[in-house]
CHARMM-style PDB file with segment names, atoms N, HN, CA, C and O in Angstrom:
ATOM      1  N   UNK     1      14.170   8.616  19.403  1.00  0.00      PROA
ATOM      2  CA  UNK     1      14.567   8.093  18.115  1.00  0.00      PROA
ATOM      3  C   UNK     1      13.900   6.739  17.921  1.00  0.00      PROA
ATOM      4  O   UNK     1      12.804   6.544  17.396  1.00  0.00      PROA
ATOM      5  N   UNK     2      14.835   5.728  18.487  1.00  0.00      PROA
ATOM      6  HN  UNK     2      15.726   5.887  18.913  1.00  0.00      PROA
ATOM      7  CA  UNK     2      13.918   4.271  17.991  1.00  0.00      PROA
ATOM      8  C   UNK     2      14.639   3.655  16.902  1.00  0.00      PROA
ATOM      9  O   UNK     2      15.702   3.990  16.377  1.00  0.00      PROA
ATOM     10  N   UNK     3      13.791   2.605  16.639  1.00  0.00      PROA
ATOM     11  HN  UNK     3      12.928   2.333  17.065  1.00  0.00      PROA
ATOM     12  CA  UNK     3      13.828   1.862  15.599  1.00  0.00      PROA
ATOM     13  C   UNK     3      12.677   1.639  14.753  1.00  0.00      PROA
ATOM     14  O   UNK     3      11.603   1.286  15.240  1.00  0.00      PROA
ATOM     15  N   UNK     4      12.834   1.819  13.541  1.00  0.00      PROA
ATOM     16  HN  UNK     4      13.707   2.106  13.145  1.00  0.00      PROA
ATOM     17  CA  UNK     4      11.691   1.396  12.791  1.00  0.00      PROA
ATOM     18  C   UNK     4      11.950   0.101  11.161  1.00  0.00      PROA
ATOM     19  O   UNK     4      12.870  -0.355  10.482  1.00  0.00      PROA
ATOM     20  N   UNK     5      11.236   0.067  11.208  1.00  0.00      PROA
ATOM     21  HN  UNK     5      10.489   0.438  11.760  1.00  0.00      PROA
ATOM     22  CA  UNK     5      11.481  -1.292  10.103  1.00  0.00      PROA
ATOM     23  C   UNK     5      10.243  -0.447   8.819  1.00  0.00      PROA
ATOM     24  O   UNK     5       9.299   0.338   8.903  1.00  0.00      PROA
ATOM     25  N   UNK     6      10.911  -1.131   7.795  1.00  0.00      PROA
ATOM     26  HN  UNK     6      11.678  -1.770   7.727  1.00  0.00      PROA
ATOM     27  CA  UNK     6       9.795  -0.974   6.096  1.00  0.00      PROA
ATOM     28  C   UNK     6       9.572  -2.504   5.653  1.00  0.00      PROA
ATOM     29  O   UNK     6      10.411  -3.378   5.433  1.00  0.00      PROA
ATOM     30  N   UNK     7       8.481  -2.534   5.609  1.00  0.00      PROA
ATOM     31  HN  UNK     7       7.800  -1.825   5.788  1.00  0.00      PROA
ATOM     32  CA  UNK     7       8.340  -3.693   4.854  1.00  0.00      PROA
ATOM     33  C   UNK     7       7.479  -3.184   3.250  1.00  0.00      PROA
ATOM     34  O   UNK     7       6.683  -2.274   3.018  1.00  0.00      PROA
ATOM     35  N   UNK     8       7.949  -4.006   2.574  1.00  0.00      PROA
ATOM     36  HN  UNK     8       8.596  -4.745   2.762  1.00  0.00      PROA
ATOM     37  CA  UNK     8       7.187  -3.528   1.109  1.00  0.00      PROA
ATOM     38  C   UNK     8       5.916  -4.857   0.734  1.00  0.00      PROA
ATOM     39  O   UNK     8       6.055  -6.069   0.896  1.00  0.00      PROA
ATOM     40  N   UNK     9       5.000  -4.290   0.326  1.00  0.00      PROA
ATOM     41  HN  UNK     9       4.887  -3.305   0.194  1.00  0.00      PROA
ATOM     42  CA  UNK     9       3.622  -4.589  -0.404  1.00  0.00      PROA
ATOM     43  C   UNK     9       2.788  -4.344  -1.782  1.00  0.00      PROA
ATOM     44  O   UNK     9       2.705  -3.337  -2.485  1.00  0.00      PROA
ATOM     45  N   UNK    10       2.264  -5.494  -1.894  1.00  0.00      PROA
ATOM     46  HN  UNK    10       2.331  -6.312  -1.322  1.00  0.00      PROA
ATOM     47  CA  UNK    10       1.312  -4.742  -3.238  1.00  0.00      PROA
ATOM     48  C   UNK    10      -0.254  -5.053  -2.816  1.00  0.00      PROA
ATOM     49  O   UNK    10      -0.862  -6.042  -2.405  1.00  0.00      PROA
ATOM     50  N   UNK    11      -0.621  -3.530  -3.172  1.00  0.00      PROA
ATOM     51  HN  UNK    11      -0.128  -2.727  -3.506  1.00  0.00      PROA
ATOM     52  CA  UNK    11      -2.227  -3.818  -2.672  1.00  0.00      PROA
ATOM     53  C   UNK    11      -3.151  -3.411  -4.341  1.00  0.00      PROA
ATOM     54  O   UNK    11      -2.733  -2.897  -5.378  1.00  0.00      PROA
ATOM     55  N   UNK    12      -4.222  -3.814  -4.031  1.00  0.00      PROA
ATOM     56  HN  UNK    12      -4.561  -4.232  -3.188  1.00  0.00      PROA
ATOM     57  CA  UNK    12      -4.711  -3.812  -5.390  1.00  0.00      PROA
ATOM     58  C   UNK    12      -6.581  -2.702  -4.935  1.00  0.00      PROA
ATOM     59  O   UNK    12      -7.130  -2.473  -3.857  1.00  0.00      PROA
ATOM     60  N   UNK    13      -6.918  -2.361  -6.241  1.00  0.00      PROA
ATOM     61  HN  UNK    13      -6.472  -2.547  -7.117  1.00  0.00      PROA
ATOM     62  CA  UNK    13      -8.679  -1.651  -5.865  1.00  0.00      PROA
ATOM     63  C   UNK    13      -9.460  -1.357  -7.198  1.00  0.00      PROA
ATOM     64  O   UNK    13      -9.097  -0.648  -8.136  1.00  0.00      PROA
ATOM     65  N   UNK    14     -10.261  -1.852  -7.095  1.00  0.00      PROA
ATOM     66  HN  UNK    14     -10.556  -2.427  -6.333  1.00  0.00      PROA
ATOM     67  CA  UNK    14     -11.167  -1.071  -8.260  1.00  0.00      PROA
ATOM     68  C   UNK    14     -11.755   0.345  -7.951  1.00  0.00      PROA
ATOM     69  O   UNK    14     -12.486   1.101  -8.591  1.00  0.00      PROA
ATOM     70  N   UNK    15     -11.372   0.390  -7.167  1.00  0.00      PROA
ATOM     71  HN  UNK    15     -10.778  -0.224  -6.647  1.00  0.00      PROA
ATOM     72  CA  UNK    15     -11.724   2.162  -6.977  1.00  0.00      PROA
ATOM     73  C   UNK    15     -10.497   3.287  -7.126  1.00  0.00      PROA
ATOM     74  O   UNK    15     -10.916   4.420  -7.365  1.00  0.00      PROA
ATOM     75  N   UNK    16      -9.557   3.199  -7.058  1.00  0.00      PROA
ATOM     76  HN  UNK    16      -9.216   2.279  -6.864  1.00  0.00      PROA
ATOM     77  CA  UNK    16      -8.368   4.246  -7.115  1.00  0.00      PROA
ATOM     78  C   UNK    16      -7.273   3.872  -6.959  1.00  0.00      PROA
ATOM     79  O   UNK    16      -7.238   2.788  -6.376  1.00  0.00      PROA
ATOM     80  N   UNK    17      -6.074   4.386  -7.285  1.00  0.00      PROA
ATOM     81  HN  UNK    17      -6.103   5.266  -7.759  1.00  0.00      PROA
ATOM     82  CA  UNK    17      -4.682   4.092  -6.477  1.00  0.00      PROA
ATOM     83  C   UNK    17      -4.729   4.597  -4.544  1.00  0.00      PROA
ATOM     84  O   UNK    17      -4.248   4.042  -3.556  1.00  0.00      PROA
ATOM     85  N   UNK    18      -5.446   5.716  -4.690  1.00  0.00      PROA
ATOM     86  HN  UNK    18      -5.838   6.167  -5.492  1.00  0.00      PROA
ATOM     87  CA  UNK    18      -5.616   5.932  -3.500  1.00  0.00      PROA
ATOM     88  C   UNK    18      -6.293   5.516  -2.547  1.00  0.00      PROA
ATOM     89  O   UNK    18      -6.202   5.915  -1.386  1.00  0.00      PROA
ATOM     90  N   UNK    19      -7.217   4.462  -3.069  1.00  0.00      PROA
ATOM     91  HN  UNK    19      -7.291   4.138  -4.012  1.00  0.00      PROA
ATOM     92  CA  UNK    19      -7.767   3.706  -2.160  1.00  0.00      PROA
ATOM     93  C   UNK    19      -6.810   2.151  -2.382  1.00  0.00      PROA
ATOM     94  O   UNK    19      -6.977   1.143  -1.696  1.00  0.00      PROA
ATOM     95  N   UNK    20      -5.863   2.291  -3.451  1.00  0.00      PROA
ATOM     96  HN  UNK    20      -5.728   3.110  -4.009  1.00  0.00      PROA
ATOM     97  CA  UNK    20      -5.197   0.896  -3.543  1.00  0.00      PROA
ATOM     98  C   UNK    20      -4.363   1.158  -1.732  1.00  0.00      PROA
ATOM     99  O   UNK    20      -4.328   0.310  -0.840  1.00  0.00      PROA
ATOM    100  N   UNK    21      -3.826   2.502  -1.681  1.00  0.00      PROA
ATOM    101  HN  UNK    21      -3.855   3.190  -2.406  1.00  0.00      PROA
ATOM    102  CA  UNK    21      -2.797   2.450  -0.821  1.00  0.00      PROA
ATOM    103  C   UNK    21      -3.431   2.317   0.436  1.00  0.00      PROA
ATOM    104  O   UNK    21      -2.812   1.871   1.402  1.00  0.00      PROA
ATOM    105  N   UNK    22      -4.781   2.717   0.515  1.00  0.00      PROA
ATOM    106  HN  UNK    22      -5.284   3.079  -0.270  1.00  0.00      PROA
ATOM    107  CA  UNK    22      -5.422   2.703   2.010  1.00  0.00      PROA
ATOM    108  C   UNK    22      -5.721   1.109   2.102  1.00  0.00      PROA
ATOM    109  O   UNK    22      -5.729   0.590   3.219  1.00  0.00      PROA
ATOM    110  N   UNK    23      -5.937   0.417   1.080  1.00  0.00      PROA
ATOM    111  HN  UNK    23      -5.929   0.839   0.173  1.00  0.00      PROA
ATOM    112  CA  UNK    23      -6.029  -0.496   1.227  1.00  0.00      PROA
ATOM    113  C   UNK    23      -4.818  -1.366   1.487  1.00  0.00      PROA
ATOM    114  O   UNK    23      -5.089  -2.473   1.952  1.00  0.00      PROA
ATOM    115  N   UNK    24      -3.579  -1.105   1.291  1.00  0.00      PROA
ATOM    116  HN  UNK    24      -3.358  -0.205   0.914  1.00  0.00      PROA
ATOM    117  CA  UNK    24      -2.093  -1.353   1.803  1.00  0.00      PROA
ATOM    118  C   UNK    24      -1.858  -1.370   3.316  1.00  0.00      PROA
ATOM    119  O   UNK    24      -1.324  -2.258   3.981  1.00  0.00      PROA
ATOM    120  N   UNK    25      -2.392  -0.153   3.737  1.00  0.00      PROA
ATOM    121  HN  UNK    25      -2.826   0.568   3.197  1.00  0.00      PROA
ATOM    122  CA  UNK    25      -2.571   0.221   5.223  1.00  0.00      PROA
ATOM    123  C   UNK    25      -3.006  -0.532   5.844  1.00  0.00      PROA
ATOM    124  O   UNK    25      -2.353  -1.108   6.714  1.00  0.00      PROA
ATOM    125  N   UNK    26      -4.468  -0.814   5.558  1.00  0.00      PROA
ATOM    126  HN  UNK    26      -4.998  -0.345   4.852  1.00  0.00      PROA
ATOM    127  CA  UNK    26      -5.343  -1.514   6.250  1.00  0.00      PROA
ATOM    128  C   UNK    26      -4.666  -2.719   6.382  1.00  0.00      PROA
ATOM    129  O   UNK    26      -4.393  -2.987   7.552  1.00  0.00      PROA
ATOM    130  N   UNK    27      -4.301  -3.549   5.534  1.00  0.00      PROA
ATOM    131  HN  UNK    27      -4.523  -3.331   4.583  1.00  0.00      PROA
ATOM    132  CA  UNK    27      -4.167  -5.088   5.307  1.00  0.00      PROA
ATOM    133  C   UNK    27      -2.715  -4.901   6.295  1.00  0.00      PROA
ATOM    134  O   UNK    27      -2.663  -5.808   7.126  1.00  0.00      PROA
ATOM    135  N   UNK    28      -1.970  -4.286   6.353  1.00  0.00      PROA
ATOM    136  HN  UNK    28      -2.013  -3.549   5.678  1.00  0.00      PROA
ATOM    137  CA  UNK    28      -0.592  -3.851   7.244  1.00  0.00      PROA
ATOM    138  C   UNK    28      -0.888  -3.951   8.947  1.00  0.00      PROA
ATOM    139  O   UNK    28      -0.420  -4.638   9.855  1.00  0.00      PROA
ATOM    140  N   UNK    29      -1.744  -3.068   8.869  1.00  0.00      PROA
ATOM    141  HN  UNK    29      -2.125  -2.511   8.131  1.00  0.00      PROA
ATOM    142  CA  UNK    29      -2.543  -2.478  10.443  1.00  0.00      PROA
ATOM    143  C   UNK    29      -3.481  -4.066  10.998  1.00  0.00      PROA
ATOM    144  O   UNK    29      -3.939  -4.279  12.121  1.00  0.00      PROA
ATOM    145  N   UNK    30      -3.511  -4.598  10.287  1.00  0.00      PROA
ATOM    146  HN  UNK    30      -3.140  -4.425   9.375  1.00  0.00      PROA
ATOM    147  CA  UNK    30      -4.436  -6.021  10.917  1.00  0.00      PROA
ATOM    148  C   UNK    30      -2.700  -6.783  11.676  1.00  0.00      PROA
ATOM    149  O   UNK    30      -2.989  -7.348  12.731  1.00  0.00      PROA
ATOM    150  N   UNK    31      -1.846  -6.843  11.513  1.00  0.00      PROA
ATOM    151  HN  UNK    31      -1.611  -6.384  10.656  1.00  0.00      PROA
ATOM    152  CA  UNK    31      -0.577  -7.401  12.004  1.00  0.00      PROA
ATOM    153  C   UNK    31       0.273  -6.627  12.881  1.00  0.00      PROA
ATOM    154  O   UNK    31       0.618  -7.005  14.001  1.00  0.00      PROA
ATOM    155  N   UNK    32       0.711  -5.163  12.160  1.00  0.00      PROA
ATOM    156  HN  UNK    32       0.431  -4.856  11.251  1.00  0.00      PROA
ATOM    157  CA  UNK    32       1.251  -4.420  12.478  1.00  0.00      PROA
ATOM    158  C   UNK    32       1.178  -3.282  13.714  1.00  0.00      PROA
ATOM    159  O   UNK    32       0.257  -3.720  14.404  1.00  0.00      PROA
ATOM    160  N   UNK    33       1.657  -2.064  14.351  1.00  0.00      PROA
ATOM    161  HN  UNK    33       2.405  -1.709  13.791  1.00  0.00      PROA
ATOM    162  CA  UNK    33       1.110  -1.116  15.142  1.00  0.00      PROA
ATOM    163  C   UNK    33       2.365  -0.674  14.631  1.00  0.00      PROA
ATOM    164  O   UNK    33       3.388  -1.229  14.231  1.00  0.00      PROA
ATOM    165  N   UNK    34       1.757   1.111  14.842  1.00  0.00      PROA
ATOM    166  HN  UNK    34       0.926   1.562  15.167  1.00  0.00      PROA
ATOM    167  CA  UNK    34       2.771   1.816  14.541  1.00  0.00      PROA
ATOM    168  C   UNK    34       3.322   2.000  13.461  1.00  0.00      PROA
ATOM    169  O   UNK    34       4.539   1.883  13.322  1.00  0.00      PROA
ATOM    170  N   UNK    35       2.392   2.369  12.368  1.00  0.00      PROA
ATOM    171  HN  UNK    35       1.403   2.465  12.481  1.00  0.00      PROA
ATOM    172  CA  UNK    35       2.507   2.494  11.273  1.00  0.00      PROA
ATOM    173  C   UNK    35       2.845   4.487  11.377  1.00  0.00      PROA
ATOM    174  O   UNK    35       2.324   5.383  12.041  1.00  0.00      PROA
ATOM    175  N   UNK    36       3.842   4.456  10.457  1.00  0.00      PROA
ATOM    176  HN  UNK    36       4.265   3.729   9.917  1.00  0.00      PROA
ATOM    177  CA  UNK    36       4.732   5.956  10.619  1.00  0.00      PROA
ATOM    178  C   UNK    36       4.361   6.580   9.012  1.00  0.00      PROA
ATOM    179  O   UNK    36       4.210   7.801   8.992  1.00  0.00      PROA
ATOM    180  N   UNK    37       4.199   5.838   7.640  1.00  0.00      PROA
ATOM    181  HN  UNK    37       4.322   4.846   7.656  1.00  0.00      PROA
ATOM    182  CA  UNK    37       4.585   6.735   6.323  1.00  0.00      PROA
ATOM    183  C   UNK    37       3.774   5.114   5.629  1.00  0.00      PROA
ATOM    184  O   UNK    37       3.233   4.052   5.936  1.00  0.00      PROA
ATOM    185  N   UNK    38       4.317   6.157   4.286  1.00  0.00      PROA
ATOM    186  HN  UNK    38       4.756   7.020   4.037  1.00  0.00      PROA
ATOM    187  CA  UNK    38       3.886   5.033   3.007  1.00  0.00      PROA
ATOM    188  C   UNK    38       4.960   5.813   1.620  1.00  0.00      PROA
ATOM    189  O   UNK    38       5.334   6.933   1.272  1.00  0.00      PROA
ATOM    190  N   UNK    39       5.084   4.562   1.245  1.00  0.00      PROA
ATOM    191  HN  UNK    39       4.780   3.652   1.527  1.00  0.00      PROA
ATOM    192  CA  UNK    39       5.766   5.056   0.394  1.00  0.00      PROA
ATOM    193  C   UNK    39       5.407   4.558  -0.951  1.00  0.00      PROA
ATOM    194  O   UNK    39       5.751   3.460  -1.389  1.00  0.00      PROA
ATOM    195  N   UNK    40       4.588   5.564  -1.673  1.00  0.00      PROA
ATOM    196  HN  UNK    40       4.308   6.456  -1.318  1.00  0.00      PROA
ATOM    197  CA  UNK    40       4.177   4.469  -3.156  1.00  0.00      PROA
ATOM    198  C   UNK    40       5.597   4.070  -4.223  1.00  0.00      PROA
ATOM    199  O   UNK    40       6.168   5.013  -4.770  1.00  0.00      PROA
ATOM    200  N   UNK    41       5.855   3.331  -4.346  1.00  0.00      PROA
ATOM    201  HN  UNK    41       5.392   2.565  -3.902  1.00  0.00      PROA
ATOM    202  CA  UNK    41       6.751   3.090  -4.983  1.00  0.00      PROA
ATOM    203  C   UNK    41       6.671   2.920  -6.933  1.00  0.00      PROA
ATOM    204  O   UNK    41       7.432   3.271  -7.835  1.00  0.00      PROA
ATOM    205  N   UNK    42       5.384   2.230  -6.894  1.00  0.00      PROA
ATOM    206  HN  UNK    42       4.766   1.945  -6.161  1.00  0.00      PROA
ATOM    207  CA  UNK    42       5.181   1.762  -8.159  1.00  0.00      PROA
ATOM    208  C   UNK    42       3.774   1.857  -8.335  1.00  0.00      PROA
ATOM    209  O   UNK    42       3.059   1.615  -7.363  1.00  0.00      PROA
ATOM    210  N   UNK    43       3.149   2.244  -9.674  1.00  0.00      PROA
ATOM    211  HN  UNK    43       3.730   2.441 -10.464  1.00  0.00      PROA
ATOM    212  CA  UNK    43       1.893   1.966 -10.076  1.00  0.00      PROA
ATOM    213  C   UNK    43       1.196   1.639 -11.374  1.00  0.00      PROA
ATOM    214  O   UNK    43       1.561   2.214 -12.400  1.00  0.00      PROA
ATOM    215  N   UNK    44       0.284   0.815 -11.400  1.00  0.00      PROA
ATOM    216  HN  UNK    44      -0.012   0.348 -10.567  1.00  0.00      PROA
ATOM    217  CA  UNK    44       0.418  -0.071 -12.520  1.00  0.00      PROA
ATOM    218  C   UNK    44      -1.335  -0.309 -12.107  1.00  0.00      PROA
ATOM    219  O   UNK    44      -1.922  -0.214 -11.029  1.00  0.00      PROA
ATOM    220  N   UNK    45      -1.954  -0.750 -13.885  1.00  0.00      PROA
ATOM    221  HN  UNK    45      -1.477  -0.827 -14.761  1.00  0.00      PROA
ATOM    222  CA  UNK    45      -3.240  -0.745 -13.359  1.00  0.00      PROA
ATOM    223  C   UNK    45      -3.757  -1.926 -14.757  1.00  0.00      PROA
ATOM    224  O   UNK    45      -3.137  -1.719 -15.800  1.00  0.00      PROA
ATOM    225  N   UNK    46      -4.624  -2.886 -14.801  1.00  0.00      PROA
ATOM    226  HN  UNK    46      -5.128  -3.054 -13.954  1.00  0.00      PROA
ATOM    227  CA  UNK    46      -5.340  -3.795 -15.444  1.00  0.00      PROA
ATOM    228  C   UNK    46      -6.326  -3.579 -16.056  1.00  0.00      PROA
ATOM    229  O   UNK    46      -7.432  -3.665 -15.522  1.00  0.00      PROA
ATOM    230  N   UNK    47      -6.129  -3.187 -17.547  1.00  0.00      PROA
ATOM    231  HN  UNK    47      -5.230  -3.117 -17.980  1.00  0.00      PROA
ATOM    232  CA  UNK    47      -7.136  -2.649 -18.418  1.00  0.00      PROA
ATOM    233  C   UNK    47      -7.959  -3.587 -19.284  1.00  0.00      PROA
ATOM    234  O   UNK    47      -7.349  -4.219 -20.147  1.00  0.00      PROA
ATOM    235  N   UNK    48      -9.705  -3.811 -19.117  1.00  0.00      PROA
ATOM    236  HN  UNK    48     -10.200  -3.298 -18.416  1.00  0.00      PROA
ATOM    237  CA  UNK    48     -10.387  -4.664 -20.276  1.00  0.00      PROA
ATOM    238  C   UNK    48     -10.459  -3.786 -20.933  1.00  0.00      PROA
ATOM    239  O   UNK    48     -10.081  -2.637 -20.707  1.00  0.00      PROA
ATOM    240  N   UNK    49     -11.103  -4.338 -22.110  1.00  0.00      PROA
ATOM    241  HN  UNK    49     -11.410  -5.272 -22.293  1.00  0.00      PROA
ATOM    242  CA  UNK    49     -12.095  -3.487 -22.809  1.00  0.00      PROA
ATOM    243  C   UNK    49     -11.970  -1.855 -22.583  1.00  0.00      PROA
ATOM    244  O   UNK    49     -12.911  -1.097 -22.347  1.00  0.00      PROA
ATOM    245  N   UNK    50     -10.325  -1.438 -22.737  1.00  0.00      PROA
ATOM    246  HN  UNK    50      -9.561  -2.054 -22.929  1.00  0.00      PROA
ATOM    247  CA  UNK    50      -9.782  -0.024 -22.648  1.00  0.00      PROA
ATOM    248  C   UNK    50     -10.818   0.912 -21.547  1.00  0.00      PROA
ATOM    249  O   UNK    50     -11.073   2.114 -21.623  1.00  0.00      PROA
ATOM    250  N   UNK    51     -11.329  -0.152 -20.458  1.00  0.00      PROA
ATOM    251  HN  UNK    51     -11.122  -1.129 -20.396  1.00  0.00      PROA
ATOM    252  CA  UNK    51     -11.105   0.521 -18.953  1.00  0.00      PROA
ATOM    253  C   UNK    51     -10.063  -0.267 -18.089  1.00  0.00      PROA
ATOM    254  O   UNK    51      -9.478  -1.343 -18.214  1.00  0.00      PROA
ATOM    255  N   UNK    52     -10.090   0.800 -17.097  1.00  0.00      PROA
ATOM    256  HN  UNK    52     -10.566   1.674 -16.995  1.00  0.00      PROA
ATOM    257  CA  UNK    52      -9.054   0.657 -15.988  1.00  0.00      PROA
ATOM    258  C   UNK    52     -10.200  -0.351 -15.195  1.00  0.00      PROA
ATOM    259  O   UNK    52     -11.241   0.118 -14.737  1.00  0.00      PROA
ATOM    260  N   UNK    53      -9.794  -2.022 -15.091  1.00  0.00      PROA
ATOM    261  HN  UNK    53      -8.948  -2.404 -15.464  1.00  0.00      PROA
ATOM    262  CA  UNK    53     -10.348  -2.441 -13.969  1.00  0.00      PROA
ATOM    263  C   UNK    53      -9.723  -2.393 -12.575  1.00  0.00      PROA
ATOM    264  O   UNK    53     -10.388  -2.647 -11.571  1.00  0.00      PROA
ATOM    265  N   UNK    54      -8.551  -2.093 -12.538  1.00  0.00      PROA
ATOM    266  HN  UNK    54      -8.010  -1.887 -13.353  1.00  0.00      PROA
ATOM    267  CA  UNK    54      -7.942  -2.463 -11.432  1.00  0.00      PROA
ATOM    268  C   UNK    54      -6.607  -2.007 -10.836  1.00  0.00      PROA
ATOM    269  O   UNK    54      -5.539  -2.384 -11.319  1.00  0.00      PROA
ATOM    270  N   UNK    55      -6.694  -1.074  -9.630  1.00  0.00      PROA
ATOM    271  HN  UNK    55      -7.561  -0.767  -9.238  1.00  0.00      PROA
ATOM    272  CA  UNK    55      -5.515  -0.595  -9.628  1.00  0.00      PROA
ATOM    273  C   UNK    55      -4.513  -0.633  -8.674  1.00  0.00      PROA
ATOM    274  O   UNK    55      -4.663  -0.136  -7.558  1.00  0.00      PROA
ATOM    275  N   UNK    56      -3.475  -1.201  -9.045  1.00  0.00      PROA
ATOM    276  HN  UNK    56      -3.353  -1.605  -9.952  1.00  0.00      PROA
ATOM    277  CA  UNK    56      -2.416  -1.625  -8.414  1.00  0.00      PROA
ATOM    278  C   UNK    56      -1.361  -0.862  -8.065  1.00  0.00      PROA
ATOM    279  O   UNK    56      -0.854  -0.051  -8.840  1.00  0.00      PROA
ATOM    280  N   UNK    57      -0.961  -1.066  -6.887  1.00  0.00      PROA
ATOM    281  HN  UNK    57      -1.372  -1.725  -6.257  1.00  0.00      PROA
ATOM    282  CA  UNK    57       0.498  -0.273  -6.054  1.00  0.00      PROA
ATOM    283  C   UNK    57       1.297  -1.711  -5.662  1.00  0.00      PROA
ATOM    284  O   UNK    57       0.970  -2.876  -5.435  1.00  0.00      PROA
ATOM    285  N   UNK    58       2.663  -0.844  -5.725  1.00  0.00      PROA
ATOM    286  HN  UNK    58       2.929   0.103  -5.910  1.00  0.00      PROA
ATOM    287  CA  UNK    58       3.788  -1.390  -5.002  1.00  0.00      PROA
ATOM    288  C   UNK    58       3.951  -0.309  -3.537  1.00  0.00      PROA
ATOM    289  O   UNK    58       3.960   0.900  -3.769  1.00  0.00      PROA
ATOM    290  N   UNK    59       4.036  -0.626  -2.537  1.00  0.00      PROA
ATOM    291  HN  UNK    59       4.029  -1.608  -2.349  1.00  0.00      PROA
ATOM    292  CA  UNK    59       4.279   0.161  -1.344  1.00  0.00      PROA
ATOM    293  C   UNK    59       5.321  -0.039  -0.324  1.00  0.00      PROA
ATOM    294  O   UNK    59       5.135  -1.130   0.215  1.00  0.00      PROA
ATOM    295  N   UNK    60       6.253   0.523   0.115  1.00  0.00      PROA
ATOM    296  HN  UNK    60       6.404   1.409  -0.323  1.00  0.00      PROA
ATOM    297  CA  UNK    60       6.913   1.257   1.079  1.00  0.00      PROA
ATOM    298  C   UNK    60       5.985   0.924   2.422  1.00  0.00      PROA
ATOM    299  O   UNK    60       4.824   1.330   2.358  1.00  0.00      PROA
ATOM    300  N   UNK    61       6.292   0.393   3.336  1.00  0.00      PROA
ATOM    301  HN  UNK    61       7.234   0.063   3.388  1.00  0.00      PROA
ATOM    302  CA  UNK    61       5.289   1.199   4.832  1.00  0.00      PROA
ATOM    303  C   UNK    61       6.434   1.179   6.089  1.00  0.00      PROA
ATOM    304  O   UNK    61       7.197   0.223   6.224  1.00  0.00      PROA
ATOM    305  N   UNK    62       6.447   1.989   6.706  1.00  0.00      PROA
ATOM    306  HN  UNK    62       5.827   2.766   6.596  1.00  0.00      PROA
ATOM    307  CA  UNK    62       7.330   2.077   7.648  1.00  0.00      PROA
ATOM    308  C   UNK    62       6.621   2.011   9.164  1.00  0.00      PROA
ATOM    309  O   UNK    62       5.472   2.440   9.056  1.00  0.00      PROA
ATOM    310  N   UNK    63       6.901   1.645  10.442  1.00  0.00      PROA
ATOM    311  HN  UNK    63       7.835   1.296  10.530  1.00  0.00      PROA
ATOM    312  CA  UNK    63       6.028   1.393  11.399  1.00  0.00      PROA
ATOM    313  C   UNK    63       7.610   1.325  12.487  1.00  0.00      PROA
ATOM    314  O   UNK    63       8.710   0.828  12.247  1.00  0.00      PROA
ATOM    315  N   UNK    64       7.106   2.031  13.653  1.00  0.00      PROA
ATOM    316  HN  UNK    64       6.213   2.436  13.848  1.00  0.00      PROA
ATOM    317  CA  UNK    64       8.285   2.040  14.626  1.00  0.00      PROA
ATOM    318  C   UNK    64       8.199   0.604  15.080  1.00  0.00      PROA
ATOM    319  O   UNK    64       7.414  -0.272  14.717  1.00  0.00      PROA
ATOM    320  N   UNK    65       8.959   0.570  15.755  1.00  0.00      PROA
ATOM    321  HN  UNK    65       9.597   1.281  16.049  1.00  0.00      PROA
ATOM    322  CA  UNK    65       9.303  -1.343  16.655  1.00  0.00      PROA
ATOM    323  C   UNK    65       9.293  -0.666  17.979  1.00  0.00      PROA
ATOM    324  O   UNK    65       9.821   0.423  18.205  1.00  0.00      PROA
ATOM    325  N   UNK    66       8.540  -1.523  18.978  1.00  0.00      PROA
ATOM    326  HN  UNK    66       8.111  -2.407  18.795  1.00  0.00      PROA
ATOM    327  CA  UNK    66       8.587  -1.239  19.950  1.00  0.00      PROA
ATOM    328  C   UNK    66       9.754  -1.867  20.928  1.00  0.00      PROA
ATOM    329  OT1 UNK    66       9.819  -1.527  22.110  1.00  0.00      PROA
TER     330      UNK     66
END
């Protein structure tokens, strides 16, 4: 069983939400070990000139405790 902890984040990308969230990961995994899930919570994105520049998550990440 264990213990695990969530901490929540916002990661941002000009390439996708799905690279917003890998990019959540990543920035997590430089501190963290034991990263278990993700949880997108929220998504939201920064439009010029009626494009999408920029796309933003709220995230969930869960990681066991050793």
């Amino acid at each position: 069983m264990g213990v695990h902890k969530v901490i929540e984040v916002m990661a941002f990308s000009t390439e996708s939400w799905e690279d917003a969230a890998q990019e959540a990961i990543n920035g997590v995994a430089k501190n963290v070990r034991n990263i278990e899930s993700i949880y997108i919570q929220d998504k939201s994105g920064k439009v010029v000139d009626n494009r999408i520049v920029q796309y933003r998550i709220n995230a969930k990440i869960t990681f066991r405790v050793e």
